[in-house]
PQR file of N, CA, C, O and H, with PARSE charges and radii, in Angstrom:
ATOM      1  N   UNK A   1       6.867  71.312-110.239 -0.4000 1.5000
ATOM      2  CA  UNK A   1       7.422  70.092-110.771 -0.0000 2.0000
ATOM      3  C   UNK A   1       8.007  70.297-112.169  0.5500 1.7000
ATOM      4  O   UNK A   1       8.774  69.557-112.785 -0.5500 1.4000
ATOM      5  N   UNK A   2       7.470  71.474-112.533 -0.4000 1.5000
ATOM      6  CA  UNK A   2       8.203  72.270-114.105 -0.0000 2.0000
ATOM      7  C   UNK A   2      10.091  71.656-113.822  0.5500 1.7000
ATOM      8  O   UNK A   2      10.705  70.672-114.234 -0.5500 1.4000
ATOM      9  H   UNK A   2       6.847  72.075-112.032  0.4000 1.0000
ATOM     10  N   UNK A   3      10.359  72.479-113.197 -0.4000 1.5000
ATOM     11  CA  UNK A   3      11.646  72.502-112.566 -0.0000 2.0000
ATOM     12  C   UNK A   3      12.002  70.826-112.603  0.5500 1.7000
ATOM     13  O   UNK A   3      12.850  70.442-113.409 -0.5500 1.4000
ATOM     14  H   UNK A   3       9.860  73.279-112.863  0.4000 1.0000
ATOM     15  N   UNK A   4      11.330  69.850-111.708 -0.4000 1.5000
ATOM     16  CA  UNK A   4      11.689  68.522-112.013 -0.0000 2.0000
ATOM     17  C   UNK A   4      11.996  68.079-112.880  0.5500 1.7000
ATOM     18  O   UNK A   4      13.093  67.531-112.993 -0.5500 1.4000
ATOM     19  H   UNK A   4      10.641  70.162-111.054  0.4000 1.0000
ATOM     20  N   UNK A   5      10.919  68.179-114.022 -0.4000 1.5000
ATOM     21  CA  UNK A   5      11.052  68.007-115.199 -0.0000 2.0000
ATOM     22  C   UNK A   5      11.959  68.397-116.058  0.5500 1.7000
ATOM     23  O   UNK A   5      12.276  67.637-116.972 -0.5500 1.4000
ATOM     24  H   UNK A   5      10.028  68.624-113.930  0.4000 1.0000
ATOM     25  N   UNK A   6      12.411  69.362-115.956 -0.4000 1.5000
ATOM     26  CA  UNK A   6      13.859  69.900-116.933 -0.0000 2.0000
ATOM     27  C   UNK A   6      14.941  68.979-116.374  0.5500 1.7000
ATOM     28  O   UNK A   6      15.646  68.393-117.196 -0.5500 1.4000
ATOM     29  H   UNK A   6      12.154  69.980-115.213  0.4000 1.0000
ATOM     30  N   UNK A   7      15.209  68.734-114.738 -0.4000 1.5000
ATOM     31  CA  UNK A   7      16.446  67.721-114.476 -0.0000 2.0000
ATOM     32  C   UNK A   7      16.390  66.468-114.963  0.5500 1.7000
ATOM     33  O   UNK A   7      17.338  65.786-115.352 -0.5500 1.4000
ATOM     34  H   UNK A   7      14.637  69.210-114.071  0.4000 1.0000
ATOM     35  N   UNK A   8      14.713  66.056-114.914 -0.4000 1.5000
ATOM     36  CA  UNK A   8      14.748  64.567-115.159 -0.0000 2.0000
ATOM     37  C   UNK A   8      14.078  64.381-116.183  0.5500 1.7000
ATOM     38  O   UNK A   8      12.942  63.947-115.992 -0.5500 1.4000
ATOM     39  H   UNK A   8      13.942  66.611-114.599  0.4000 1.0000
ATOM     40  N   UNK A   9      14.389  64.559-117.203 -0.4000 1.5000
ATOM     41  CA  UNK A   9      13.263  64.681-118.792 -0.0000 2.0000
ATOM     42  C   UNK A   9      12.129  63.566-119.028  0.5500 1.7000
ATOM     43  O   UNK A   9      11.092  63.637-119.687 -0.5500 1.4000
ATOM     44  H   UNK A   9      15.312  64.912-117.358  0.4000 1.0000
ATOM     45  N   UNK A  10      12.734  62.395-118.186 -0.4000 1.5000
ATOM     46  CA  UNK A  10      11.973  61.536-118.128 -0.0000 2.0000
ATOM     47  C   UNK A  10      10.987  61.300-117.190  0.5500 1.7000
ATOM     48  O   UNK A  10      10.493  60.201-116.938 -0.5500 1.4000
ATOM     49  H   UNK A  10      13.577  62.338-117.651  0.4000 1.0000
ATOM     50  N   UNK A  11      10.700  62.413-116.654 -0.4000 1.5000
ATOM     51  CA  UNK A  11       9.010  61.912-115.893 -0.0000 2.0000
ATOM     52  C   UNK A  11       8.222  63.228-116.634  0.5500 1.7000
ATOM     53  O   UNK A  11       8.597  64.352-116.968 -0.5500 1.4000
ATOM     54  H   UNK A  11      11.102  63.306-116.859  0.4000 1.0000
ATOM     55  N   UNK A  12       7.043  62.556-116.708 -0.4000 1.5000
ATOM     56  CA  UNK A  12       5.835  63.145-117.425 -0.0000 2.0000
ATOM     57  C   UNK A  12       5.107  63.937-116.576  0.5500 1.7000
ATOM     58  O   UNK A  12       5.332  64.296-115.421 -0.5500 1.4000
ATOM     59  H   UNK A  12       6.738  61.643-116.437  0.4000 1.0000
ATOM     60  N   UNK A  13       4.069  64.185-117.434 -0.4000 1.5000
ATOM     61  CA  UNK A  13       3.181  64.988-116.549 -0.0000 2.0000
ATOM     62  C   UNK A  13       2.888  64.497-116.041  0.5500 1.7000
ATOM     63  O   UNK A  13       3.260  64.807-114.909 -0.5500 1.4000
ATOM     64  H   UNK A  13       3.886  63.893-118.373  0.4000 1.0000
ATOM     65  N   UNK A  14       2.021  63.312-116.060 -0.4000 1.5000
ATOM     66  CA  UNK A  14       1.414  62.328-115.350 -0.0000 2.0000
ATOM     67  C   UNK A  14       1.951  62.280-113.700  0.5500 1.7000
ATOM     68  O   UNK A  14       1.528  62.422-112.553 -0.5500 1.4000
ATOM     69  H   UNK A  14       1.719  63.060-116.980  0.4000 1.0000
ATOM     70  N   UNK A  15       3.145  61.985-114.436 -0.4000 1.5000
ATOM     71  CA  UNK A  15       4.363  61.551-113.353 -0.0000 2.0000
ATOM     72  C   UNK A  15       4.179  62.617-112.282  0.5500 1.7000
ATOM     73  O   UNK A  15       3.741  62.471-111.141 -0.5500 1.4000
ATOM     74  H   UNK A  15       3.489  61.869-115.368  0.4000 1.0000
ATOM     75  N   UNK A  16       4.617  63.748-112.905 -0.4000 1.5000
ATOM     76  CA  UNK A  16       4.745  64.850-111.962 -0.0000 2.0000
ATOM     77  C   UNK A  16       3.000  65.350-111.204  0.5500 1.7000
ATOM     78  O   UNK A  16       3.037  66.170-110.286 -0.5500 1.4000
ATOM     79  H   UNK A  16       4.973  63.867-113.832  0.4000 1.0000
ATOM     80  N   UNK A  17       1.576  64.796-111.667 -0.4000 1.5000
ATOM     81  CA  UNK A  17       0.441  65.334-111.542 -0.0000 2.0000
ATOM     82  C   UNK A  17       0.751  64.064-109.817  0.5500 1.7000
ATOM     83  O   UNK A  17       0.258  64.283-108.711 -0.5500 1.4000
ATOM     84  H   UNK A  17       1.546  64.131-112.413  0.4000 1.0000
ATOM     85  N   UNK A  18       1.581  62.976-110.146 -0.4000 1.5000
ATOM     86  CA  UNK A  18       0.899  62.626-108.909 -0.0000 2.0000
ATOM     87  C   UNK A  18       1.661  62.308-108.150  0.5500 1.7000
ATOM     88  O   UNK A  18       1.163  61.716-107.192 -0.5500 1.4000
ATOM     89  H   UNK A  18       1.981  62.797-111.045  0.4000 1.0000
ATOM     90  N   UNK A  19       3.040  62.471-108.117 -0.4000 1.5000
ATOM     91  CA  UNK A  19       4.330  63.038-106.848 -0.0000 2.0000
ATOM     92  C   UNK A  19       3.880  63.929-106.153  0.5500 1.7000
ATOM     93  O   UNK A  19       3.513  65.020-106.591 -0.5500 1.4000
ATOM     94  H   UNK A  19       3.443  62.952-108.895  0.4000 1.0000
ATOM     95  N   UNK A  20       3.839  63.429-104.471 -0.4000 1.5000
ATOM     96  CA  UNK A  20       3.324  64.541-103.986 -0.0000 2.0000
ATOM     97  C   UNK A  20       4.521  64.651-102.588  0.5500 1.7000
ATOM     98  O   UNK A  20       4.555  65.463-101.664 -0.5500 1.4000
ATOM     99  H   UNK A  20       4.137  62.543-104.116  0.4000 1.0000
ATOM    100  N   UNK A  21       5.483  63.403-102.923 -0.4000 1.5000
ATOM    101  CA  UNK A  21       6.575  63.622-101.345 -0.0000 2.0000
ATOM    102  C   UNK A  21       7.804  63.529-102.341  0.5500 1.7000
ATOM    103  O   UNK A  21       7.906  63.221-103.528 -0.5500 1.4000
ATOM    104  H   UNK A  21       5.455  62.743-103.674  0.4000 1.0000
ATOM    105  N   UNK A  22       8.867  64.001-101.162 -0.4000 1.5000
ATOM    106  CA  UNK A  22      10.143  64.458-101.862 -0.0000 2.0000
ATOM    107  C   UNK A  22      10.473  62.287-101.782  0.5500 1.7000
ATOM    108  O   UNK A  22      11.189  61.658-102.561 -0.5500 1.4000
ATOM    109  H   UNK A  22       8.784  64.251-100.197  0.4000 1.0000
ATOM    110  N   UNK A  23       9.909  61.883-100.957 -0.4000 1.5000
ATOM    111  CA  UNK A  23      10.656  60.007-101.135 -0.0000 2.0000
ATOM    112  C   UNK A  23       9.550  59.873-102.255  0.5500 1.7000
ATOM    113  O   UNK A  23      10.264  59.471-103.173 -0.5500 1.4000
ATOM    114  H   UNK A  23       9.327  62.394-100.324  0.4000 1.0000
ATOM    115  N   UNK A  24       8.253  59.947-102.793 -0.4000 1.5000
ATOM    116  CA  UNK A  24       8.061  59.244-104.412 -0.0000 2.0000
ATOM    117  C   UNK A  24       8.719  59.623-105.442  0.5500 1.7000
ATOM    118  O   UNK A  24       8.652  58.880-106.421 -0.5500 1.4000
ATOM    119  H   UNK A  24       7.673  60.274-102.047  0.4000 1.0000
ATOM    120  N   UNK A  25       9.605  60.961-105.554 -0.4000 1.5000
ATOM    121  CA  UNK A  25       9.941  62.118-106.414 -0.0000 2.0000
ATOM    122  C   UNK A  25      11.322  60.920-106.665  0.5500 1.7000
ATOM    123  O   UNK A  25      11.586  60.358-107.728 -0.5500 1.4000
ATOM    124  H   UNK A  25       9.660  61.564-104.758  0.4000 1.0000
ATOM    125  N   UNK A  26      12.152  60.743-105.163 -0.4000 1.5000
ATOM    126  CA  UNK A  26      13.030  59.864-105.260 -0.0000 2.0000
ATOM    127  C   UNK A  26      12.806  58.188-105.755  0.5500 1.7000
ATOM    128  O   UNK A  26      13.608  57.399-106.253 -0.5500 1.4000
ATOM    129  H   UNK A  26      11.938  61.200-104.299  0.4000 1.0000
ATOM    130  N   UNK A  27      11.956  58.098-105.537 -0.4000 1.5000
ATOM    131  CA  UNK A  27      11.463  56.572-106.268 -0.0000 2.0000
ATOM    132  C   UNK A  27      11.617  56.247-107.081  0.5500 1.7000
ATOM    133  O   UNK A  27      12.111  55.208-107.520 -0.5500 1.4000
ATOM    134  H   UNK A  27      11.304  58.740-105.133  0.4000 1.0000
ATOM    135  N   UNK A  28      10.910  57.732-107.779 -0.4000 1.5000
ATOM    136  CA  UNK A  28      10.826  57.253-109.306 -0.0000 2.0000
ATOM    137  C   UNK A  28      11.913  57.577-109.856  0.5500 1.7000
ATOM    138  O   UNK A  28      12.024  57.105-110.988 -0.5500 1.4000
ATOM    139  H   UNK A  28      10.509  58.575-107.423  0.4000 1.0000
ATOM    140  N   UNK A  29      12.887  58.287-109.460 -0.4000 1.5000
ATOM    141  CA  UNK A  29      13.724  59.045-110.192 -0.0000 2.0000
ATOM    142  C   UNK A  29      14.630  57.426-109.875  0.5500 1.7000
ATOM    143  O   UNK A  29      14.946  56.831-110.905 -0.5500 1.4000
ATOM    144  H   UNK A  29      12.796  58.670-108.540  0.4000 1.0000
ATOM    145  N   UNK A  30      14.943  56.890-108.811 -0.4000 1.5000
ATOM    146  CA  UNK A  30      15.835  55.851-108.823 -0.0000 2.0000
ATOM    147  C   UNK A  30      15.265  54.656-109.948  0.5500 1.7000
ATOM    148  O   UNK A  30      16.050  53.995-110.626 -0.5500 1.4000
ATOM    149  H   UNK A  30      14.686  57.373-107.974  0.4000 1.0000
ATOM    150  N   UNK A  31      13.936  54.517-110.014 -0.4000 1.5000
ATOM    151  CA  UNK A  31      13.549  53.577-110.506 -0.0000 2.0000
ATOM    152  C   UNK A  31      14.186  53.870-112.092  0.5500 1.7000
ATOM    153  O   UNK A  31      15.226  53.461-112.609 -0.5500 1.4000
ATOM    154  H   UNK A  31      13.297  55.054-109.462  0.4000 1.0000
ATOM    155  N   UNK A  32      13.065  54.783-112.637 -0.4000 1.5000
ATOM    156  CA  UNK A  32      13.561  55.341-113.727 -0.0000 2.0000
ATOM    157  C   UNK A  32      15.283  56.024-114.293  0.5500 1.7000
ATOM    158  O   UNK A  32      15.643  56.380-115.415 -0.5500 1.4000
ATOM    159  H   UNK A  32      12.220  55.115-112.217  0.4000 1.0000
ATOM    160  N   UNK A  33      15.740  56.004-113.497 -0.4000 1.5000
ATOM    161  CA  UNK A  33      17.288  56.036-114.028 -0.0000 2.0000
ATOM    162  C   UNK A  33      18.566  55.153-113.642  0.5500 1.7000
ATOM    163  O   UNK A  33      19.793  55.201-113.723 -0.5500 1.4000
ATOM    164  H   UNK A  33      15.448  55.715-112.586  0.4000 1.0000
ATOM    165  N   UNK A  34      17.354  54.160-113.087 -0.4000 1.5000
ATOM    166  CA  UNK A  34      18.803  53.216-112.713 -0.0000 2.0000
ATOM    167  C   UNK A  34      20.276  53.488-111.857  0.5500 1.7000
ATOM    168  O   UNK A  34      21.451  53.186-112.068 -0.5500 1.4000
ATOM    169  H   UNK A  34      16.357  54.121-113.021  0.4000 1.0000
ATOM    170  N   UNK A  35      19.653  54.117-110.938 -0.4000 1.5000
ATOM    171  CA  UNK A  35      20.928  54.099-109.949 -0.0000 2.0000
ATOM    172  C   UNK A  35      20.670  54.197-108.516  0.5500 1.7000
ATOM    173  O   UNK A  35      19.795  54.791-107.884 -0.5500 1.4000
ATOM    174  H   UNK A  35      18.699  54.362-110.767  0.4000 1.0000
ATOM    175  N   UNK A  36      21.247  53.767-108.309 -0.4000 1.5000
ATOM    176  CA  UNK A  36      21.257  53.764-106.608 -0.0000 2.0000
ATOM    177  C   UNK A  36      20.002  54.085-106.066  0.5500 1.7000
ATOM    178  O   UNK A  36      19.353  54.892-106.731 -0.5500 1.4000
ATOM    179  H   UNK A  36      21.957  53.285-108.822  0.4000 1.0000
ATOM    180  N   UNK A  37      19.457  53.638-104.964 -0.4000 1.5000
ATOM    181  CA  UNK A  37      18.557  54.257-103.944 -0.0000 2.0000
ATOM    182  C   UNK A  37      19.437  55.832-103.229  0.5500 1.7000
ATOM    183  O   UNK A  37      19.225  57.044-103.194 -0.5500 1.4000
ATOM    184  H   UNK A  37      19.984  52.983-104.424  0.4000 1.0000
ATOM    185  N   UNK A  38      20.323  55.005-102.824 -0.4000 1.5000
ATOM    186  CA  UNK A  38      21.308  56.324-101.887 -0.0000 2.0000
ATOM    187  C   UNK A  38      21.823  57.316-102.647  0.5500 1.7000
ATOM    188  O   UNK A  38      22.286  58.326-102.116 -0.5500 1.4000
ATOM    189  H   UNK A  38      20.495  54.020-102.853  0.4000 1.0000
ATOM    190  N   UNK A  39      21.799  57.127-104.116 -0.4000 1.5000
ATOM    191  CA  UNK A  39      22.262  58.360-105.160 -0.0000 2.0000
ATOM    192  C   UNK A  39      21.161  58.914-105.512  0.5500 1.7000
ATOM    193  O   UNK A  39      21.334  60.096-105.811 -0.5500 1.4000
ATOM    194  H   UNK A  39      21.423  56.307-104.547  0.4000 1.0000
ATOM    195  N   UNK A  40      19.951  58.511-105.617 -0.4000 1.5000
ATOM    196  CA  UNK A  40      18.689  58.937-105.686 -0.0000 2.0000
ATOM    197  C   UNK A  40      18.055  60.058-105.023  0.5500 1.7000
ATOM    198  O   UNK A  40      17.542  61.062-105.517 -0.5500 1.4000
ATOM    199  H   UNK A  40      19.810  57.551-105.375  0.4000 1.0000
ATOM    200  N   UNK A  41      18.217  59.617-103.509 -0.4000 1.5000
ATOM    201  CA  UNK A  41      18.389  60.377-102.588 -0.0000 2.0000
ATOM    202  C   UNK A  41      18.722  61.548-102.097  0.5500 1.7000
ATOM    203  O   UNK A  41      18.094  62.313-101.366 -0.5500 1.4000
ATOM    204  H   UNK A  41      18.634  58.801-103.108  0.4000 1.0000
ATOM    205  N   UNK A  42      20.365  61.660-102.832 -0.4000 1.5000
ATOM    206  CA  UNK A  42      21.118  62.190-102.519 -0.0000 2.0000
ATOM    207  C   UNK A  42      20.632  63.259-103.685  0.5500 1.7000
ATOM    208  O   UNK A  42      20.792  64.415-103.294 -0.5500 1.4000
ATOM    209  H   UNK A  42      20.876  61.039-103.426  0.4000 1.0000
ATOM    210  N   UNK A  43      20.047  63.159-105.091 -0.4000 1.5000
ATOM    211  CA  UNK A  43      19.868  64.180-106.117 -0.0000 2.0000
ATOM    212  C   UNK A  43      18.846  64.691-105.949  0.5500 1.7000
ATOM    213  O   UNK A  43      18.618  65.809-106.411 -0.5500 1.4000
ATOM    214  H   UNK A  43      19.917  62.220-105.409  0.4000 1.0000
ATOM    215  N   UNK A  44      17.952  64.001-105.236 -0.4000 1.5000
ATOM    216  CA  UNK A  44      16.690  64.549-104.619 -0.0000 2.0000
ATOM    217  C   UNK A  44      16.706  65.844-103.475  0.5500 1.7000
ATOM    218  O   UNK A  44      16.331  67.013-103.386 -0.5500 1.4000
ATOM    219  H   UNK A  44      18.138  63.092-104.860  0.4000 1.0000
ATOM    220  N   UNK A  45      17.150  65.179-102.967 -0.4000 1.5000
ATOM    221  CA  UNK A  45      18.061  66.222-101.774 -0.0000 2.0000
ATOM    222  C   UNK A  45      18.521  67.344-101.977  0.5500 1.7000
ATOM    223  O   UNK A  45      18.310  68.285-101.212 -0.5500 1.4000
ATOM    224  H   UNK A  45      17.454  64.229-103.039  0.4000 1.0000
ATOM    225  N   UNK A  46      19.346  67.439-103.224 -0.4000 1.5000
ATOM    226  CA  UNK A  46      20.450  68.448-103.364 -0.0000 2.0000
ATOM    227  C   UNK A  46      19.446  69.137-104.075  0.5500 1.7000
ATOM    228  O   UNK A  46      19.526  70.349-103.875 -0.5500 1.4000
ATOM    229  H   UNK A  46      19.517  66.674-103.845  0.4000 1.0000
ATOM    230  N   UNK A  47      18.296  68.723-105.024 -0.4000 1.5000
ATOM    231  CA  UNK A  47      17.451  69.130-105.896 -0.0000 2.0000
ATOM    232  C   UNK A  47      16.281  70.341-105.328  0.5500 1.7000
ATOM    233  O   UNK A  47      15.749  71.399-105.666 -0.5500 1.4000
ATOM    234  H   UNK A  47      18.231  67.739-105.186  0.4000 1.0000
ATOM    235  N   UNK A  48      16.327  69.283-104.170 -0.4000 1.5000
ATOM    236  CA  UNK A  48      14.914  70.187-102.934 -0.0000 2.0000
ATOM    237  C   UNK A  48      15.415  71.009-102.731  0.5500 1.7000
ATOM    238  O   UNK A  48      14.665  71.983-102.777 -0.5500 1.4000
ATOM    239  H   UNK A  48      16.759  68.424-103.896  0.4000 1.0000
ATOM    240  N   UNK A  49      16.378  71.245-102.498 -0.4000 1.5000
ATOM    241  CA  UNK A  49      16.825  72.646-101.569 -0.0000 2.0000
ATOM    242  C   UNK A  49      16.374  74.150-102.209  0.5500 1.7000
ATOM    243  O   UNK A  49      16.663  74.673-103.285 -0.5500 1.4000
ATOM    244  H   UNK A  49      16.988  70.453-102.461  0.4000 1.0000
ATOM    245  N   UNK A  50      15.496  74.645-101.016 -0.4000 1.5000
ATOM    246  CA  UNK A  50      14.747  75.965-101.239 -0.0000 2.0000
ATOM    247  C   UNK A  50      12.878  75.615-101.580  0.5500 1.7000
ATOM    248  O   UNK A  50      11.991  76.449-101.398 -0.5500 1.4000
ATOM    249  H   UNK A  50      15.261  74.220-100.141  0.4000 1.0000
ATOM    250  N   UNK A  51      12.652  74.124-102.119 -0.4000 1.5000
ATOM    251  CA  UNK A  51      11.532  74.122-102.580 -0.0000 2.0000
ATOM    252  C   UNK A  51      10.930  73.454-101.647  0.5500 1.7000
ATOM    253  O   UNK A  51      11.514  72.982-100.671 -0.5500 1.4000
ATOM    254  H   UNK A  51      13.372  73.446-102.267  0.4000 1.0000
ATOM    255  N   UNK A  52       9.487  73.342-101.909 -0.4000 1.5000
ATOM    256  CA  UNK A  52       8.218  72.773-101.219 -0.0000 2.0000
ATOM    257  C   UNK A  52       7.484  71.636-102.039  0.5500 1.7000
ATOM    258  O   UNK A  52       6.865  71.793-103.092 -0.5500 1.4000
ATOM    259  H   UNK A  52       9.012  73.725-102.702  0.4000 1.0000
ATOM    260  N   UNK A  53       7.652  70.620-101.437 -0.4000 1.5000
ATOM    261  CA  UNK A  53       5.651  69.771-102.160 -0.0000 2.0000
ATOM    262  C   UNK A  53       4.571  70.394-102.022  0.5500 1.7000
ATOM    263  O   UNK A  53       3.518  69.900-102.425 -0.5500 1.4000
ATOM    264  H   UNK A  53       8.154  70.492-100.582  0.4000 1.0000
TER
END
């Protein structure tokens, strides 16, 4: 979630101690940056690629 954290500066440790699916990872990231569900998604997506929960 190191890696998360550098894209999205804004989730914490916290944040990251208790994301455990690629849809909460997207949650919060929509919640917290204000955009789209479906753009959310979509950065999540492009983000996962190669990695694991």
């Amino acid at each position: 979630m190191k890696d998360a954290q550098q894209k999205w500066p804004f989730l914490t440790n916290f944040d990251c101690s208790t994301i455990k699916t690629e849809g909460q990872l997207g949650s919060m990231v929509k919640t917290r940056s204000g955009i789209t569900d479906e753009q959310a998604k979509l950065d999540v997506g492009a983000w996962m690629q190669g990695k694991r929960f």
